[in-house]
MARBA-3410 file (N, C-alpha, C, O; in Angstrom, 1 decimal):
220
0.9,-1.2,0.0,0.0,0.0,0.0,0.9,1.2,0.0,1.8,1.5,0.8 ~ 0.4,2.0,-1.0,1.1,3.3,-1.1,1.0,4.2,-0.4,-0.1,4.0,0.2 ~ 1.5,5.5,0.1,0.8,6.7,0.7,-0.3,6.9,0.3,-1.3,6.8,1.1 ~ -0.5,7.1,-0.8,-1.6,7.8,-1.5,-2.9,7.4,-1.5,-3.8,8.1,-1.7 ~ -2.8,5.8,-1.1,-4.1,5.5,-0.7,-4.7,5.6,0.7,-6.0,5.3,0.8
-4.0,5.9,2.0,-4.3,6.7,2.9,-5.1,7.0,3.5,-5.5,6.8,4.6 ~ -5.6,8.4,2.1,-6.9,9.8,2.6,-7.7,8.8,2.1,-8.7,8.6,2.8 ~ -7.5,7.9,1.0,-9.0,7.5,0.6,-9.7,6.4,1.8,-10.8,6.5,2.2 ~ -8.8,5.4,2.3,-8.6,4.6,3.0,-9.8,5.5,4.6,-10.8,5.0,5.1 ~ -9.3,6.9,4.9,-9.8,7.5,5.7,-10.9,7.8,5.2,-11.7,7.7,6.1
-11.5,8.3,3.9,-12.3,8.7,3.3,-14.0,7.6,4.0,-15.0,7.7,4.8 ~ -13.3,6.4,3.0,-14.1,5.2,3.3,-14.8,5.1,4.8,-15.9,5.0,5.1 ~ -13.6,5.0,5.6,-14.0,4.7,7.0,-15.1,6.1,7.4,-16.2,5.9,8.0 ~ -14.9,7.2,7.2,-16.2,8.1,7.5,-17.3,8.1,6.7,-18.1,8.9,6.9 ~ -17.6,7.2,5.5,-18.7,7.5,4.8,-19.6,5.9,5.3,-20.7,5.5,4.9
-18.8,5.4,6.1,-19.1,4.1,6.3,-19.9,4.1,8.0,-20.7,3.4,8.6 ~ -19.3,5.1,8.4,-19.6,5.3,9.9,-21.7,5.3,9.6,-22.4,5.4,8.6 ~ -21.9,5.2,11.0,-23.7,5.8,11.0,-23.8,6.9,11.2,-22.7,7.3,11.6 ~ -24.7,7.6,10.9,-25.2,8.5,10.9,-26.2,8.4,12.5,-26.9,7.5,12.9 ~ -26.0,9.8,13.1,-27.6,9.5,14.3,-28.5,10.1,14.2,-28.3,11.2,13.7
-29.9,9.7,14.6,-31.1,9.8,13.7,-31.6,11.1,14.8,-31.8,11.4,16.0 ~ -31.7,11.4,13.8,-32.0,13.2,14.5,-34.0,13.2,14.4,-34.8,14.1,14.6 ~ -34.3,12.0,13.9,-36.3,12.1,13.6,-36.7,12.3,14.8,-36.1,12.6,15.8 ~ -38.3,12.1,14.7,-39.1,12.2,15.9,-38.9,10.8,16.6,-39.3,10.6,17.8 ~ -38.3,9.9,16.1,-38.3,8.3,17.3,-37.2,8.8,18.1,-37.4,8.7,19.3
-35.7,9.5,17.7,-35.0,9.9,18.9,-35.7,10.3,20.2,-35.3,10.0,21.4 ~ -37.3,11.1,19.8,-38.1,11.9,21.0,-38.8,11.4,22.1,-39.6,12.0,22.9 ~ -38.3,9.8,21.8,-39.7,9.4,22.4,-39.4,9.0,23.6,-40.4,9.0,24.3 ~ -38.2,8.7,24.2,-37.5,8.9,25.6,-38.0,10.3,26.5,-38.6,10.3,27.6 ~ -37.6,11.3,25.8,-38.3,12.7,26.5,-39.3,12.8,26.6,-39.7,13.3,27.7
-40.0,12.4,25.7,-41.9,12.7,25.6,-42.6,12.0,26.8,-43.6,12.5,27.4 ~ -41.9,10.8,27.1,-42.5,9.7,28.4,-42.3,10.6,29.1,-43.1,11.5,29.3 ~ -40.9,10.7,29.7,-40.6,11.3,31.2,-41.4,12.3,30.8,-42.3,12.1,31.6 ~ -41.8,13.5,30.0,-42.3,14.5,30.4,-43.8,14.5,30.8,-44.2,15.3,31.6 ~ -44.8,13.2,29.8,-45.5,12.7,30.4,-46.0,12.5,31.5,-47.0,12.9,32.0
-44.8,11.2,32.2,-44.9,11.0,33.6,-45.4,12.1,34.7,-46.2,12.2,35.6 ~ -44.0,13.0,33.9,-44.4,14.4,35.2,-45.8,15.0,35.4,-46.5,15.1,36.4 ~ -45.9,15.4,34.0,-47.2,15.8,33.9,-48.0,15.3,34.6,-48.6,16.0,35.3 ~ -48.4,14.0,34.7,-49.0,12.7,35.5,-49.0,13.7,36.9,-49.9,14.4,37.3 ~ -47.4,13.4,37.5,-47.6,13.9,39.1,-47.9,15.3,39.5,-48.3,15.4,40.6
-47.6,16.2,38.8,-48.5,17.3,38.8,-49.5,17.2,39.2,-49.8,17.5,40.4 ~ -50.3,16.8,38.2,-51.6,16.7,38.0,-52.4,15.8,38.9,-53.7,15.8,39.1 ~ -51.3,14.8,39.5,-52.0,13.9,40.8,-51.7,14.8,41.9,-52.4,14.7,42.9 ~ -50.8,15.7,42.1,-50.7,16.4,43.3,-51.6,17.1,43.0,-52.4,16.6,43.8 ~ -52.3,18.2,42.3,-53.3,18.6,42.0,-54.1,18.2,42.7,-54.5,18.9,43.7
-54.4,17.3,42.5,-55.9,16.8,42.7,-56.6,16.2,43.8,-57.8,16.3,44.2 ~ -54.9,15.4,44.6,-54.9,15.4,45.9,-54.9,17.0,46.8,-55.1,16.8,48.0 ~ -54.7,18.1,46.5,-54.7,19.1,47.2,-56.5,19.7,46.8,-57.3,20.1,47.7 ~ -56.6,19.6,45.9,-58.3,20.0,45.8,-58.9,19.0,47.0,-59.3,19.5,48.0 ~ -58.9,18.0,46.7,-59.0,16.9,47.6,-59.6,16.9,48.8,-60.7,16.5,49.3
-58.3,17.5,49.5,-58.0,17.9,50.7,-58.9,19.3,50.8,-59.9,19.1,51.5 ~ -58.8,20.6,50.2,-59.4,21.4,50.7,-60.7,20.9,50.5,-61.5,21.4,51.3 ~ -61.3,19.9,49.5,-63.2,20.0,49.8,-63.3,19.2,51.2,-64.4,19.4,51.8 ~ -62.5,18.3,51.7,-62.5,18.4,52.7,-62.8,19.2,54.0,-63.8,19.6,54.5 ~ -61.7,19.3,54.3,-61.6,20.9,55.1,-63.0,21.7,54.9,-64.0,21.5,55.7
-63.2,22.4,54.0,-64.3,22.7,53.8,-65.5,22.2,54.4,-66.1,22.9,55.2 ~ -65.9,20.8,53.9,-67.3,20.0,54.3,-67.0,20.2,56.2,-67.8,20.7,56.9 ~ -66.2,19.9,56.5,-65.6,19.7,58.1,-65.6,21.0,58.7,-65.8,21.0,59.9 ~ -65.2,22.6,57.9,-65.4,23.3,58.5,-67.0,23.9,59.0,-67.5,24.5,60.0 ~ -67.6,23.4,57.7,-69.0,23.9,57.1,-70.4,23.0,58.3,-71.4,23.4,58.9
-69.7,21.7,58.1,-70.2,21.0,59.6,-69.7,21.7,60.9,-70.7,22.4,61.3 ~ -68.8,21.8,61.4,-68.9,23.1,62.7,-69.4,24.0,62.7,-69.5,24.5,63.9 ~ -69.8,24.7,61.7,-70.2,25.9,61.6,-71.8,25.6,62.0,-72.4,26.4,62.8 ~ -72.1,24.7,61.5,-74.0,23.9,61.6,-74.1,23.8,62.8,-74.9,24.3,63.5 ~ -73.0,23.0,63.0,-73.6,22.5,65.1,-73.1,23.6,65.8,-73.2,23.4,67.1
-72.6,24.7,65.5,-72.6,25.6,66.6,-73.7,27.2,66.4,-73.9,28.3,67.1 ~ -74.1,26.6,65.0,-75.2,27.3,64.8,-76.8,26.1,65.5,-77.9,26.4,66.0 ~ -76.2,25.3,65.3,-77.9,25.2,66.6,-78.0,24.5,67.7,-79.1,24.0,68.2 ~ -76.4,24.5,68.2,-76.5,24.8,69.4,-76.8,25.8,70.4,-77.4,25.6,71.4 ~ -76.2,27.4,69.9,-76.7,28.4,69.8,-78.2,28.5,70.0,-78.8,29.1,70.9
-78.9,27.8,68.7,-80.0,28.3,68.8,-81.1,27.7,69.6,-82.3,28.1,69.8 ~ -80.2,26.4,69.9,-81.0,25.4,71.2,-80.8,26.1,72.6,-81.7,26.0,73.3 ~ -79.7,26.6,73.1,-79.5,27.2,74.1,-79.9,28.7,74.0,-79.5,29.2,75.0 ~ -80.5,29.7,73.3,-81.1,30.8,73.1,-82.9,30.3,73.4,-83.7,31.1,74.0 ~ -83.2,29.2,73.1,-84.7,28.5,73.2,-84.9,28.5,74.9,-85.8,29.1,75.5
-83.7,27.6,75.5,-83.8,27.4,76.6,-84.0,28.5,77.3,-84.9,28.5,78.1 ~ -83.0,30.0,77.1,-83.0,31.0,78.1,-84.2,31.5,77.8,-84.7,32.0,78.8 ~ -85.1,31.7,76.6,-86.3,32.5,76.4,-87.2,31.4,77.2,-88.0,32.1,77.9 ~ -87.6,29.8,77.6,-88.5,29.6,78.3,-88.0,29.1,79.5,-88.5,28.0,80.0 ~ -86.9,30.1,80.1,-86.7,30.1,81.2,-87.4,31.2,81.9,-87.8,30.9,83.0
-87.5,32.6,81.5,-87.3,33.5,81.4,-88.8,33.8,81.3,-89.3,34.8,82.0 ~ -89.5,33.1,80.5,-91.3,32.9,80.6,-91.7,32.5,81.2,-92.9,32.6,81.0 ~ -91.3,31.6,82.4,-91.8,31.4,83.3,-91.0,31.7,84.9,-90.4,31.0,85.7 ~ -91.4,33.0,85.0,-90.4,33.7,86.1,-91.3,33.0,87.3,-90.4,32.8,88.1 ~ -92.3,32.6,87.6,-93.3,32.4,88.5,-93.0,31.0,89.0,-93.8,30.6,89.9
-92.0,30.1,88.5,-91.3,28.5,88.8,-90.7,28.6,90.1,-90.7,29.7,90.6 ~ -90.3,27.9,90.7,-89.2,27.6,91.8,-87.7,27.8,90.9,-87.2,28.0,89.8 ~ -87.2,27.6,92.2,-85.4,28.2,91.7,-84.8,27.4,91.4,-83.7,27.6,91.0 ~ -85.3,26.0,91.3,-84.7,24.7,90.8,-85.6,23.9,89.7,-85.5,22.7,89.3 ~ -86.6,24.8,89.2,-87.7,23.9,88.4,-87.1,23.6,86.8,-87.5,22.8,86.0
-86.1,24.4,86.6,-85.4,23.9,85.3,-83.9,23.1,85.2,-83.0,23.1,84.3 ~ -84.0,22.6,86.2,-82.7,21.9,86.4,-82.8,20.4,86.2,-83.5,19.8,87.0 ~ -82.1,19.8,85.2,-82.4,18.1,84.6,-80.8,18.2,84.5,-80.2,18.7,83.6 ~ -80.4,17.5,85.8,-79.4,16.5,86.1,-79.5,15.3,86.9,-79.1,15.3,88.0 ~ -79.9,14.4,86.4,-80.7,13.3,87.0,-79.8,12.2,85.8,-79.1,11.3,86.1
-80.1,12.5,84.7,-80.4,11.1,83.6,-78.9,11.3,82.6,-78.9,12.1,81.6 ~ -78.3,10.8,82.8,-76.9,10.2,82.0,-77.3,10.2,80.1,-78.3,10.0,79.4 ~ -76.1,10.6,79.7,-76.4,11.0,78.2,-76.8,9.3,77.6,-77.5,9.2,76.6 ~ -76.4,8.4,78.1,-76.4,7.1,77.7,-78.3,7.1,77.9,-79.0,6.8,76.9 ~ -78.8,7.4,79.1,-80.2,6.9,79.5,-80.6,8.0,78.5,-80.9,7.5,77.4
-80.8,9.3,78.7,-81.3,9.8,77.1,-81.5,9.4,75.9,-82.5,9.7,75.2 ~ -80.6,9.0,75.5,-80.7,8.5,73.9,-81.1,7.4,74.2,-81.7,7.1,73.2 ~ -81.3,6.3,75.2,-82.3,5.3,75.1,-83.6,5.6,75.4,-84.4,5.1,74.6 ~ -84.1,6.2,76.2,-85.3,7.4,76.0,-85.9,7.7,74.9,-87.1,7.4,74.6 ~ -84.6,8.4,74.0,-85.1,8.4,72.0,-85.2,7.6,71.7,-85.3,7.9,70.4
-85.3,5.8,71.9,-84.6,5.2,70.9,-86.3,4.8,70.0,-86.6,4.4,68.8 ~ -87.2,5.0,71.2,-88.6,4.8,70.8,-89.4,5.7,69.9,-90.4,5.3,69.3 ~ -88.8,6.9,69.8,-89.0,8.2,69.5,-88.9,9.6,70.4,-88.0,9.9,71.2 ~ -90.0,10.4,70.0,-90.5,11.8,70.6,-90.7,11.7,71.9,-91.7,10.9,72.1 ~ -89.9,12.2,73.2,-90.2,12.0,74.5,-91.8,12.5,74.7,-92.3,13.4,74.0
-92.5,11.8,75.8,-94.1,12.2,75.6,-94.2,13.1,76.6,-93.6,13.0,77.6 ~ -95.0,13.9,76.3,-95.1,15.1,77.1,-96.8,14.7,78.4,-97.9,14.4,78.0 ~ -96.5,14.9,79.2,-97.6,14.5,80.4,-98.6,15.6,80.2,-99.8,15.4,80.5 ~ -98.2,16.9,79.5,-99.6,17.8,80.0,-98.9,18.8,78.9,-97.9,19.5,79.1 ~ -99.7,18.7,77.5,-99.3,20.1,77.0,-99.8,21.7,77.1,-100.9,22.2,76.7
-98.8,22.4,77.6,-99.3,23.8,78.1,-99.6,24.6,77.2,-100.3,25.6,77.4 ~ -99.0,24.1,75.6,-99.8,25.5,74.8,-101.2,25.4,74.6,-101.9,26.3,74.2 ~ -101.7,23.9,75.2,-103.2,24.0,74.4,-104.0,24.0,75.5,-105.2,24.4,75.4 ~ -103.4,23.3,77.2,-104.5,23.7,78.1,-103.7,24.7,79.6,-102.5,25.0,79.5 ~ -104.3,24.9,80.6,-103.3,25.9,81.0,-102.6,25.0,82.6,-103.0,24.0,83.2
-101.6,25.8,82.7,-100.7,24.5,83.8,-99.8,25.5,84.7,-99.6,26.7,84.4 ~ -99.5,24.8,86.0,-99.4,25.6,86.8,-97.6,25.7,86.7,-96.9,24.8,86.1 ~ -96.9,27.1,87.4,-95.6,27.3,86.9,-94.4,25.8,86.8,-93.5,25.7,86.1 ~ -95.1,24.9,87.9,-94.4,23.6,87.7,-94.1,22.9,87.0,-93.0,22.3,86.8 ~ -95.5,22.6,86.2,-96.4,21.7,85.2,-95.3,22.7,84.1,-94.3,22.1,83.7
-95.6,23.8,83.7,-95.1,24.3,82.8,-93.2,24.2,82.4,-92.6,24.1,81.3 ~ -92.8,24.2,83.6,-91.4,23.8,83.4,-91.0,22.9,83.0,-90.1,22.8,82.1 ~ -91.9,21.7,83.6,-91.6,20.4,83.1,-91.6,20.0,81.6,-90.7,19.4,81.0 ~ -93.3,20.7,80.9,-93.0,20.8,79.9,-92.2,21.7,79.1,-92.6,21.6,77.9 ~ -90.8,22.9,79.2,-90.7,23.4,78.7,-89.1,22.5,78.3,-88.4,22.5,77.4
-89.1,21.7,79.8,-87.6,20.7,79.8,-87.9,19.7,79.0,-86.8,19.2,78.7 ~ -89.1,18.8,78.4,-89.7,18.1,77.7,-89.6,18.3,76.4,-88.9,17.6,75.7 ~ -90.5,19.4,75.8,-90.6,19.8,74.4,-88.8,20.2,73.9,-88.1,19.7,73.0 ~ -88.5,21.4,74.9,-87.3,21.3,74.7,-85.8,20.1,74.3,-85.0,20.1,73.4 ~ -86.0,19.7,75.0,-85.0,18.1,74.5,-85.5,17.3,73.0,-84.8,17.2,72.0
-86.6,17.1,73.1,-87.6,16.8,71.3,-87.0,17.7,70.3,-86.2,17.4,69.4 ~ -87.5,18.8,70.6,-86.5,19.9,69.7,-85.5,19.9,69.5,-85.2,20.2,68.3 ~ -84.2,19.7,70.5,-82.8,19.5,69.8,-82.8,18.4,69.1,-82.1,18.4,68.0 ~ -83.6,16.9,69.7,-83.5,15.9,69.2,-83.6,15.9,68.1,-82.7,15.3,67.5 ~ -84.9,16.8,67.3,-85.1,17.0,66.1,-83.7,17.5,64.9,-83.4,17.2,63.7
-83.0,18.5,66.0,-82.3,19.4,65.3,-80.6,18.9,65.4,-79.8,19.1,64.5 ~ -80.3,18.4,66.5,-78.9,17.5,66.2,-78.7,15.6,66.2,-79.5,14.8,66.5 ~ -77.8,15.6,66.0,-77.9,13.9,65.8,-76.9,13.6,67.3,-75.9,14.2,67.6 ~ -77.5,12.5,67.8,-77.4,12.4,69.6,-77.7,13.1,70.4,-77.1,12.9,71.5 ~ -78.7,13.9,70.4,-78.7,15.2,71.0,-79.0,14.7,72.6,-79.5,13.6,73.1
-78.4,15.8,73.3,-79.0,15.7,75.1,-78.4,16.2,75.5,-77.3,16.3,75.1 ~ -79.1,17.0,76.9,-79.1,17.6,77.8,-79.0,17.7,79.4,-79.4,16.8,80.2 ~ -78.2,18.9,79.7,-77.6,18.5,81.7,-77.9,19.8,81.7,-77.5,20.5,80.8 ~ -78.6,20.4,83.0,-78.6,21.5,83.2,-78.4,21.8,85.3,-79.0,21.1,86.1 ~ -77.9,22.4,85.4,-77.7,22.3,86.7,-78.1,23.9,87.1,-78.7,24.7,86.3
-77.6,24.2,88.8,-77.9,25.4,89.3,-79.1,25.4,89.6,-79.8,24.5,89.8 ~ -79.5,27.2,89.6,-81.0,27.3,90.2,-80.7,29.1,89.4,-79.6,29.5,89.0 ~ -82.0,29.7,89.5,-82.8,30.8,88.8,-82.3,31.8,89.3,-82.3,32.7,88.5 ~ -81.8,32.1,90.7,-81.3,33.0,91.3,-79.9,33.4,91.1,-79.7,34.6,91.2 ~ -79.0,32.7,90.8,-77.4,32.2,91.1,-77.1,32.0,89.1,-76.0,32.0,88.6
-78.1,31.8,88.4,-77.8,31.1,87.2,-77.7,29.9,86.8,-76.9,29.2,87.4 ~ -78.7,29.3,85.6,-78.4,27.8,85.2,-77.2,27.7,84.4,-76.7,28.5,83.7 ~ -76.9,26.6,84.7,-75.5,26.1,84.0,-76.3,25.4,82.9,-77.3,25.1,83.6 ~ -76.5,24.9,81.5,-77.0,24.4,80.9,-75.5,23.7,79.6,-74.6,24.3,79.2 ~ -75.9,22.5,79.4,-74.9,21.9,78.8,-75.5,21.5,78.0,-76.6,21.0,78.4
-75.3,21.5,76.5,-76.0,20.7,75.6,-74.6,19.6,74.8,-73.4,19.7,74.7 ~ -75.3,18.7,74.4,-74.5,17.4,74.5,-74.8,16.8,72.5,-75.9,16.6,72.0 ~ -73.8,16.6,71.9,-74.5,16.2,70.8,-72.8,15.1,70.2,-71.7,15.2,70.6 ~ -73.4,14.2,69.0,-72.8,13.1,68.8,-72.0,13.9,67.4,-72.5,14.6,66.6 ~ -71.1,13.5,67.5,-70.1,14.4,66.0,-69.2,13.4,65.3,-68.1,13.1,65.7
-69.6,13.0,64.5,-68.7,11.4,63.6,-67.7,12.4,63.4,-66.6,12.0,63.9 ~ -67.5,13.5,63.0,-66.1,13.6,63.1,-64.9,14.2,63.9,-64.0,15.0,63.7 ~ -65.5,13.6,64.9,-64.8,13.9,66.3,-63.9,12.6,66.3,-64.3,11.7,67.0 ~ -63.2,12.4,65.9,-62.5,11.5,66.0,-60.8,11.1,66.2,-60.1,12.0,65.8 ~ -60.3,10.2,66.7,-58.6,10.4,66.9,-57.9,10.7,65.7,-58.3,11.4,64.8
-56.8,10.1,65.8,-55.7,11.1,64.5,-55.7,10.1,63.6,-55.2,10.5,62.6 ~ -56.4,8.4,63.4,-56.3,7.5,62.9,-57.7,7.6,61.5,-57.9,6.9,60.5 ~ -58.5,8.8,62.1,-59.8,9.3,61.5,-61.0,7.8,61.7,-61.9,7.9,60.9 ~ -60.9,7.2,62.2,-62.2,6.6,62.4,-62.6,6.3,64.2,-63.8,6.3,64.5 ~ -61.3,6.1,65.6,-61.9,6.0,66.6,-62.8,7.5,67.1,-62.5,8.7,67.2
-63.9,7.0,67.1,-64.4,8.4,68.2,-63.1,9.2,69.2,-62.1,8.6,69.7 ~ -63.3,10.4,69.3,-62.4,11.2,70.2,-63.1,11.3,71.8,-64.2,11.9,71.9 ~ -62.4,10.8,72.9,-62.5,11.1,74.1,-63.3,12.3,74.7,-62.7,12.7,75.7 ~ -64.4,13.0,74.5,-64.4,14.1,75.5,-63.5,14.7,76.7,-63.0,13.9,77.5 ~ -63.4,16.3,76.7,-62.2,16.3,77.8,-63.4,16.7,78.7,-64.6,16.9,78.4
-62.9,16.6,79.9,-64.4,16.6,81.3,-63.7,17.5,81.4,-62.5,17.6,81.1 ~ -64.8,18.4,82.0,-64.6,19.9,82.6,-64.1,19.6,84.0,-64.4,18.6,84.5 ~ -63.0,20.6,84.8,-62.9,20.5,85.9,-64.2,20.9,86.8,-65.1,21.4,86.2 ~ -64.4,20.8,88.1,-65.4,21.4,88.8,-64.8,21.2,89.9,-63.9,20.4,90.3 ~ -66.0,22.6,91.0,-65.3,22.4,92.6,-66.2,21.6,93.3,-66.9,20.8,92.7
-66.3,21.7,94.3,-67.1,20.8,95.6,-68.8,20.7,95.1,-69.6,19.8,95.3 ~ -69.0,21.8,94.4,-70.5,22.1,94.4,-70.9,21.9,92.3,-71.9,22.0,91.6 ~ -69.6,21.6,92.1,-70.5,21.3,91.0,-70.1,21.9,89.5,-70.2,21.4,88.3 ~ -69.5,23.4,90.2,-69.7,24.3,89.5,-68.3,24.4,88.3,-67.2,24.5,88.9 ~ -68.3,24.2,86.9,-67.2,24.6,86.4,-66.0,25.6,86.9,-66.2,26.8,87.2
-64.8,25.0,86.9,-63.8,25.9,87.2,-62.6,26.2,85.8,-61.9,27.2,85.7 ~ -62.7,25.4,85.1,-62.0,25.6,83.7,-62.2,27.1,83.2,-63.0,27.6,84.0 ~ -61.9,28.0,82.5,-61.8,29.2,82.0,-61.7,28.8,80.5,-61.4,27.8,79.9 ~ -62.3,30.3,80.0,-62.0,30.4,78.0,-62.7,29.3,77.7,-63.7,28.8,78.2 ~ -62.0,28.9,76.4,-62.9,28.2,75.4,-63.4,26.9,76.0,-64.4,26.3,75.6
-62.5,26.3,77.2,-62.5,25.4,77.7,-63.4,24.9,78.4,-63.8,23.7,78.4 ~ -63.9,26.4,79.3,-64.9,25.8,80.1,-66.4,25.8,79.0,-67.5,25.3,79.3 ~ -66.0,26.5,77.9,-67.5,26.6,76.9,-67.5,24.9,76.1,-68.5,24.7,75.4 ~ -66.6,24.0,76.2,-66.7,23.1,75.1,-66.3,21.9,76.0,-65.8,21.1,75.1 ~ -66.2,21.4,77.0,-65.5,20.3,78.2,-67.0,19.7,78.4,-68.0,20.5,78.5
-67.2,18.2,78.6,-67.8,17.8,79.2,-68.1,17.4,80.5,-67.3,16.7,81.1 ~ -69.4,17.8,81.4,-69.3,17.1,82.6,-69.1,15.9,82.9,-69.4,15.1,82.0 ~ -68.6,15.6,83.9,-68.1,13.8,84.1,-69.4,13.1,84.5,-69.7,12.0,84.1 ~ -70.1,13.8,85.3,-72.0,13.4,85.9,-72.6,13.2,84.6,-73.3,12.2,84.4 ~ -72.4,14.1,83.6,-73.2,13.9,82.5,-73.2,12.6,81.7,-74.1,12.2,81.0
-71.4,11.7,82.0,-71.9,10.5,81.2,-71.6,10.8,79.9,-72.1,9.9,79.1 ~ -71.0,11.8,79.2,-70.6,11.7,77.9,-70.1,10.8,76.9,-68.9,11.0,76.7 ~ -70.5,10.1,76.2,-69.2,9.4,75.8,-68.4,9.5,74.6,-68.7,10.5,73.9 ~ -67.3,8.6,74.1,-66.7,8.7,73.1,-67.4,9.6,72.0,-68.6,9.6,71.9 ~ -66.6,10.4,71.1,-67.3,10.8,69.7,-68.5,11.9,70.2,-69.5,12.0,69.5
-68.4,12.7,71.4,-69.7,13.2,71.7,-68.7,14.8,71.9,-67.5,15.0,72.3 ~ -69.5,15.8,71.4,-69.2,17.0,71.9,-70.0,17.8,72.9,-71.2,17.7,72.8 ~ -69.5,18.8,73.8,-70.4,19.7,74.7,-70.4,20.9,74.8,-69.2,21.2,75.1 ~ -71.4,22.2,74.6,-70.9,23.5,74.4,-71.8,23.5,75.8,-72.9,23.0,75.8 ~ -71.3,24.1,76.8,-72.1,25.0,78.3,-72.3,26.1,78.2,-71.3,26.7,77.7
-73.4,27.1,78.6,-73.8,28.5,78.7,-74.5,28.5,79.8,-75.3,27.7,80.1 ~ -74.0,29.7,80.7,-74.7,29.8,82.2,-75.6,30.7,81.5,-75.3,30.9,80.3 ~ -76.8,31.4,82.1,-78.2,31.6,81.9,-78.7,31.6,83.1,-79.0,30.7,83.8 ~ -78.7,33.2,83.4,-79.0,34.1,84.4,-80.4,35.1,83.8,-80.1,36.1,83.1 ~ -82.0,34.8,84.0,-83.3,35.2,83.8,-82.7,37.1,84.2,-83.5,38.0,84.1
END
């Protein structure tokens, strides 16, 4: 072999090499992964919407039960207050355990012994039924509903309303959540402060798991 055949020699070997394919199949490695991403994007997306209609439905439910709790304990102080002519303990129902109430409901509408809108009854008779109709009515209006009211008319009723909340529950989201019991002194009386003493359940009252309690004193 001469020099001269050499460059051709070199020639050959580059016309011989491949060529790399510059088409759309080189793209199809990128186009997946970009895909993919898109994918988790769009799954994180959706898990965050997710989440907020959550939150939402959950906040929108609190907002319900403390709108008629409110408006069950605003009921109570107006027919307390209508019948100034009772004794000082005639609206006081601490006797019956939140367990014995809802077995109470389990028949239905608690029955009323003497109804006072339609015949007329004396300030006793009337209390009774205003602590009667009253409990029916929340029953109507929350799910578990019941009632503890302590004190007397002079000093102020302590009134607790008691209701069942599925999403009251531990951090695992399905056990019911503990009620926290209110502290109290010798006589009965809440001693907790702030939001605490408004949302604690009594220990007499028998609350149980998965159950919430908002208290308002109610002074005629």
């Amino acid at each position: 072999m001469n020099t001269l055949d050499i460059p051709m020699l070199a020639h050959r070997s580059r016309r011989a090499a491949p060529r790399r394919q510059c088409g759309p199949d080189s793209q199809a490695g990128s186009t997946l992964i970009e895909a993919l991403v898109a994918m988790l994007v769009l799954s994180v997306g959706l898990l965050g919407i997710a989440g907020l209609a959550s939150a939402s439905l959950r906040y929108s439910h609190g907002a319900w039960a403390r709108a008629a709790v409110a408006s069950g304990l605003s009921d109570f102080a107006d027919r307390v207050r209508a019948n100034p002519a009772a004794a000082t303990n005639a609206y006081a129902f601490a006797a019956t355990s939140y367990a014995d109430q809802r077995t109470a409901f389990a028949a239905g509408p608690l029955a009323i012994a003497k109804d006072c809108l339609t015949v007329a009854c004396t300030p006793t008779e009337l209390a009774t039924f205003h602590i009667t109709d009253w409990r029916n009515a929340l029953n109507r209006s929350m799910p578990g509903a019941a009632v503890w009211v302590t004190g007397q008319r002079d000093q102020g009723y302590q009134a607790s309303v008691m209701w069942f909340d599925k999403a009251f529950v531990k951090d695992d989201g399905v056990t019911p959540e503990t009620p926290r019991a209110c502290a109290v002194n010798a006589a009965g009386v809440i001693t907790d402060t702030g939001i605490v003493a408004r949302n604690c359940c009594l220990a007499a009252a028998g609350a149980v798991d998965g159950v919430r309690c908002t208290n308002m004193t109610i002074v005629p």
